[in-house]
C-alpha positions in Angstrom: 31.9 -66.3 8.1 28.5 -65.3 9.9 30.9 -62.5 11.8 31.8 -61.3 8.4 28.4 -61.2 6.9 26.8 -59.2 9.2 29.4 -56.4 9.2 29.2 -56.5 5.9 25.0 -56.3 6.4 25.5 -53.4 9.4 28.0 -51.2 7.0 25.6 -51.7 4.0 23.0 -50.5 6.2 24.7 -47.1 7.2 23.9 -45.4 3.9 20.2 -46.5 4.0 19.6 -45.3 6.8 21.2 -42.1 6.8 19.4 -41.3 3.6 15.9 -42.3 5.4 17.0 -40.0 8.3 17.8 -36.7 5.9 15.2 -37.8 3.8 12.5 -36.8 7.0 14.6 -34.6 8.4 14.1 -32.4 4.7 10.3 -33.4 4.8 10.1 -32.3 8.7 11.8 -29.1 7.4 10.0 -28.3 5.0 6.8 -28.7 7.3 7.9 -26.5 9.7 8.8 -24.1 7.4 5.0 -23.5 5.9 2.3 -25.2 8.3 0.6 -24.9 10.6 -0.7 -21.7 9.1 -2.5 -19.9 12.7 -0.6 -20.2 15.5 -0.7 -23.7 17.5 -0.3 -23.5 21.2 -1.2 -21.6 23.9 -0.3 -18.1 25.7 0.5 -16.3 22.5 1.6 -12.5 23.5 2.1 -11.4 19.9 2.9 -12.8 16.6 5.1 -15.5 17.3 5.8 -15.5 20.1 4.3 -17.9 22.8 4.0 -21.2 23.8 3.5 -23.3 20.0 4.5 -23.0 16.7 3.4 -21.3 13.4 5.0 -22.0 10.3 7.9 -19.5 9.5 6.5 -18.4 6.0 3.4 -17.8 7.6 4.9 -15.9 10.6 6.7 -13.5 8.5 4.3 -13.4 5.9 3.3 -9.7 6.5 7.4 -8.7 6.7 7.7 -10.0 3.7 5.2 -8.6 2.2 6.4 -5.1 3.0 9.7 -5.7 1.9 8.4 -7.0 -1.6 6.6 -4.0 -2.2 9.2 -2.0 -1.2 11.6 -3.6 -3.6 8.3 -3.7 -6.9 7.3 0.0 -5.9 10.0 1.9 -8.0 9.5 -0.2 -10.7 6.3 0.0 -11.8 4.7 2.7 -13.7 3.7 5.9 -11.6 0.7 8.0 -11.6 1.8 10.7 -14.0 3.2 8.1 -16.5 -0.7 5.8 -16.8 -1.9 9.5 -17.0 0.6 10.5 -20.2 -0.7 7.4 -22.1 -4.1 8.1 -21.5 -6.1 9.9 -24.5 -7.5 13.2 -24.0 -10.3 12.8 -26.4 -11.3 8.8 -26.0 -11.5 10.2 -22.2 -13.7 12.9 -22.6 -15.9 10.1 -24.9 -16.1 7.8 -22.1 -16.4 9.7 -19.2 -19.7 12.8 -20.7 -22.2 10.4 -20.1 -21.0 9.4 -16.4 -20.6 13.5 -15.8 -24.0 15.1 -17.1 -25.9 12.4 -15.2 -23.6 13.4 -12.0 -23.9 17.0 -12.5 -28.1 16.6 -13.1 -28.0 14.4 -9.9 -26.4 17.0 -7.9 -28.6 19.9 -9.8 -31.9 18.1 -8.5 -29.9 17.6 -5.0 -29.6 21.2 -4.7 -32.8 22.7 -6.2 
């Protein structure tokens, strides 16, 4: 009867302790993944490679980075559109004062 309990007790146990087991091997993952920030260790020769770890987010941040604009660039509004919405007159408004006081500046430069 003792024989019997404590199979029971060591096959009950299997699903316990599997699920602590993926439960820190997620958490350790996920660690890994982000942190530490800098490279830890020694002997680096470039980016990621060396003798330590940096987190893989962290590592690749710069990649990804290039990628992202890549893939926003064509998407957002260009140059000539910001330009088409602007008004002529409310521009001229705003930016007299700025110019006289440039051009006087320059003036008394020169003379």
């Amino acid at each position: 009867q003792q024989d019997a309990f404590l199979l029971h007790m060591g096959l009950g146990s299997i699903p316990i302790v599997a699920m602590l087991f993926t439960w820190f091997h997620i958490w350790l993952a996920l660690q890994m993944m982000f942190l530490p920030v800098e490279f830890l260790g020694c002997c680096q020769i470039k980016p990621g490679i060396g003798i330590g770890w940096q987190g893989v987010v962290p590592r690749k941040s710069e990649k990804m980075a290039k990628i992202a604009c890549d893939k926003a660039l064509p998407h957002l509004m260009t140059v000539r559109m910001i330009i088409g919405r602007l008004e002529a007159d409310s521009m001229v408004n705003a930016m007299e004062p700025v110019m006289l006081d440039a051009c006087n500046r320059v003036e008394h430069r020169i003379a």
